[in-house]
N, C-alpha and C positions, 0 to 999 in steps of 0.2 A: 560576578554576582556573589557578595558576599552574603555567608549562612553560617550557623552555630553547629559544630560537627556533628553533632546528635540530627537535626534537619536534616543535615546535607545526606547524612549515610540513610535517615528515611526514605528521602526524594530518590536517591540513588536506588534503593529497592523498589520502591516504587515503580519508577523506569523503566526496571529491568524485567520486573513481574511485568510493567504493560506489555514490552517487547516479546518475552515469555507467550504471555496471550494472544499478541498479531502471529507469533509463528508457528500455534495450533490451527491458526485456519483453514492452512495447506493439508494437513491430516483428517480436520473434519472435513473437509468436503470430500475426501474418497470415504470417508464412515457414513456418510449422508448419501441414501441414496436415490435422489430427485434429480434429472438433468440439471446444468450449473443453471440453465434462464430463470425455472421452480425457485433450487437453492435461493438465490439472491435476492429474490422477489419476496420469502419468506424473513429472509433476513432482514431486508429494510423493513418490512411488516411489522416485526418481532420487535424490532431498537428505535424504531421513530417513535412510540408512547412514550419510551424513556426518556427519548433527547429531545422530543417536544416538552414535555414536564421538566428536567431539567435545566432547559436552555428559558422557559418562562419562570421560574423557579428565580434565577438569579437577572436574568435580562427582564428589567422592567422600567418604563412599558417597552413596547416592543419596540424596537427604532423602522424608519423610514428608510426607504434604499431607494436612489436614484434608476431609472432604466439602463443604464448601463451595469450599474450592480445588478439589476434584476436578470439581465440577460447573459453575466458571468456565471450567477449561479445556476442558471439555466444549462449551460452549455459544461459546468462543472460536474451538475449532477450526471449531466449525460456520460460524460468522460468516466465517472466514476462507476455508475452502473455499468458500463460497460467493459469496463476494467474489471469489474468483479467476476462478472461473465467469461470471459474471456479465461481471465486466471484460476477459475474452479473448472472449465473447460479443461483448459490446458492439466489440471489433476486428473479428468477423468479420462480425456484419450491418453493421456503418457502415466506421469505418478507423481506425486507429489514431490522427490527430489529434482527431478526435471524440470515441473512448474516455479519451483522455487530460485532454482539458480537462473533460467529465464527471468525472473523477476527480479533479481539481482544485476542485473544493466539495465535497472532503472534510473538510476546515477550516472549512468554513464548517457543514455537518452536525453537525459537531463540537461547534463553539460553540451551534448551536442546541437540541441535543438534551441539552445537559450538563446544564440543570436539570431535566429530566427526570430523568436517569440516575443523576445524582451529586445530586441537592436543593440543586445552588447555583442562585444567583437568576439570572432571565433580567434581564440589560440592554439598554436602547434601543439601544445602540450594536449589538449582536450582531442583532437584529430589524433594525437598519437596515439590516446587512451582508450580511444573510442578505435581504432586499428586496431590494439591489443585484444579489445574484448569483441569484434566483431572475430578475429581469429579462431576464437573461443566459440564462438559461434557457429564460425564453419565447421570446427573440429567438433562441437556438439549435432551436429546435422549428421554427423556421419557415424553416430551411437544408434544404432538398432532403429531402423527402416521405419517401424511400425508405429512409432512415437513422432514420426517428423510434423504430424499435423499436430499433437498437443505444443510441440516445440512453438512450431509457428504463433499458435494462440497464447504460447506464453511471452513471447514475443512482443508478440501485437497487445497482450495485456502490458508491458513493460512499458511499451511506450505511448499508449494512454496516459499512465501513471505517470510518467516525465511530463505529459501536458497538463495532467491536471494539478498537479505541484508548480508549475512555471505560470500557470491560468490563477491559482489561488494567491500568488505574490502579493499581489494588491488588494485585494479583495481581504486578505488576512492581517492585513495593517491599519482598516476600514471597521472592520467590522467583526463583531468579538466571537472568540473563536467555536463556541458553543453554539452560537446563532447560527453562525455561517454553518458550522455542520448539519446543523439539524434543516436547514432550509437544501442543502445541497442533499441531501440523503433524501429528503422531500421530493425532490424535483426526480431524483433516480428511481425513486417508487413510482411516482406518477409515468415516468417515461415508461417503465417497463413495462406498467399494469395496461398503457395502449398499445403495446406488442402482443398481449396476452391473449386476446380472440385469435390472430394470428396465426400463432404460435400454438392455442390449443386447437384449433384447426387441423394445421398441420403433425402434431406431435400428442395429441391428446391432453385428459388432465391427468395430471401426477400428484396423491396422496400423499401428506408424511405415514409413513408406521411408526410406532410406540417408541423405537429406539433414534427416528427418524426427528421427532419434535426433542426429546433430549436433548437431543447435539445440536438441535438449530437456537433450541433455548441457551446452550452456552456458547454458541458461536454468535448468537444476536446480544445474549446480556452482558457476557462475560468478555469475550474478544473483541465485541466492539465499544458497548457501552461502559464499561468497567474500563476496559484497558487505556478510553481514551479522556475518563474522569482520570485515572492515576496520570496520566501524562500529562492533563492539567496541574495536577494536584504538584506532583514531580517541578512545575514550570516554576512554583514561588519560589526553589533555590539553585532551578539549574537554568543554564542559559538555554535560548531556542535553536540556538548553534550546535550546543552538545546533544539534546534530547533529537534532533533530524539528526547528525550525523550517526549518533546512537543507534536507531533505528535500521542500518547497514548491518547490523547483526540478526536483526530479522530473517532471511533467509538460512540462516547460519544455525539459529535453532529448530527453525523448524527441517530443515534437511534431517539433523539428530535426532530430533523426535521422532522422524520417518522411518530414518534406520532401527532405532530402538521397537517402534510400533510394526513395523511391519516388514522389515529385515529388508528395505529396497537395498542396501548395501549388495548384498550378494546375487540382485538383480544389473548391477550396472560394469561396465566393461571399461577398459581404459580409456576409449575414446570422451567416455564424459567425464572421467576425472582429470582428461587433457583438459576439457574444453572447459570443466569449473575451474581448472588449477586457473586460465589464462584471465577467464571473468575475473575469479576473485582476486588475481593480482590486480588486474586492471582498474576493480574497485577500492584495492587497498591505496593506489598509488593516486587514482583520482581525491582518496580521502586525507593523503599526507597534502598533496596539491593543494586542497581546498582548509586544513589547520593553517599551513603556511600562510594564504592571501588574508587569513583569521588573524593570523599574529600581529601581519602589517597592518591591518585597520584598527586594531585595537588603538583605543586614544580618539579616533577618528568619530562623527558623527554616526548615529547608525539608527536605522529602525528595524531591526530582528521582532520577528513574528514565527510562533510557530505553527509550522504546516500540518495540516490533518493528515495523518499517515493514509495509506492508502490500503493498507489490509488489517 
């Protein structure tokens, strides 16, 4: 994708600021203090005025979707609220650098689950990758007892997030990618808000406090709706190859921001700097893997779409 360098070094901040923004969300939801089901429920609350106005704003009229689109975005949103759930969970029984590198084999989820999902073939390389960071895994289960259940829901958010990016493949090549968010963030509010007698049933209702709508107002305006207007914005000079593989730095700042906000550094023991060291090789070698099959199709036919990041 050719751009005039002045653009290109825009797009590129741009990017990076959005990236920036996905990896404060890990930080606010331990500064937020509503159960993750609250959190989320306020967040889509807060960011669907925007991305409905936004997304009719430039989509006009609104398009038509088939029932099998309707029933992807269905099952999208589902994935996605729950993936939210899940991963502000996982900050609050563990911490936020925990939650994060969990969520960091989401790539690797990815790769494993594709020939399931999509009927492409599984390769050795992806099984060996997905061996490395399952390692990483085990050696992360055995960092301090009292986190294992955040672990797990970081997990189990991880791999939502590899269905709902393998789920969104076609459904992002269909249908423009503002629309699609905003009707999929739709459908995540609506699921959750029928959990909600539930759920205040059993768990009661939870309030924001004063410093509580703050942070949900930048985690809904800023980290979501902002970060993924710049990632569009970013899209007129970068490719949707670079800005998804981009996104693998996600976890990476916000771990930093962790350390710097709340010193988890000197909360964590060797066993989970084994188990991020093995993740994040396993992520890094998954991302040389995936430039290289880049390099080979270049020339080739292609229809790139970019994916709605997932935090």
């Amino acid at each position: 994708m050719n751009a005039p360098r002045s653009a290109l070094h825009k797009a590129l901040i741009e990017l990076h600021v959005a990236i920036l923004l996905a990896g404060i969300t890990g930080p606010l939801g331990r500064l937020i203090t509503l159960p993750a089901e609250a959190l989320v429920w306020y967040r889509l609350g807060l960011s669907l005025p925007l991305f409905i106005a936004i997304s009719l704003w430039y989509q006009k009229p609104v398009p038509r979707f088939t029932r099998k689109q309707w029933t992807l975005l269905v099952i999208n949103g589902l994935l996605i609220g729950f993936h939210w759930v899940c991963f502000f969970s996982s900050v609050k029984y563990a911490n936020v650098s925990v939650a994060l590198v969990c969520f960091a084999t989401s790539s690797l989820f990815t790769a494993l689950l594709d020939p399931w999902v999509n009927g492409n073939g599984l390769r050795w390389r992806q099984v060996a990758l997905s061996l490395l960071g399952l390692a990483g895994i085990v050696v992360l289960f055995q960092f301090n007892v009292q986190y294992r259940l955040g672990i797990a829901l970081g997990l189990l958010a991880a791999v939502l997030s590899a269905l709902f990016t393998l789920l969104n493949e076609k459904p992002a090549q269909q249908i423009p990618a503002r629309t699609l968010s905003m009707y999929e963030l739709l459908f995540a509010w609506l699921i959750l808000s029928l959990f909600a007698p539930w759920y205040i049933h059993l768990h009661g209702m939870h309030w924001p406090g004063a410093m509580d709508w703050l942070y949900l107002l930048i985690l809904s305006w800023l980290c979501t709706v902002l970060a993924f207007t710049l990632s569009l914005s970013a899209l007129k000079h970068i490719s949707p190859f670079t800005i998804n593989l981009s996104y693998n730095l996600e976890p990476v700042y916000g771990i930093l921001i962790a350390f710097a906000l709340f010193h988890e550094n000197r909360m964590l023991g060797i066993s989970f700097y084994a188990g991020f060291a093995c993740i994040l090789l396993s992520v890094l070698l998954q991302t040389l893997y995936t430039l290289h099959q880049h390099r080979q199709a270049l020339g080739k036919p292609a229809n790139q779409k970019f994916i709605t990041p997932t935090d």
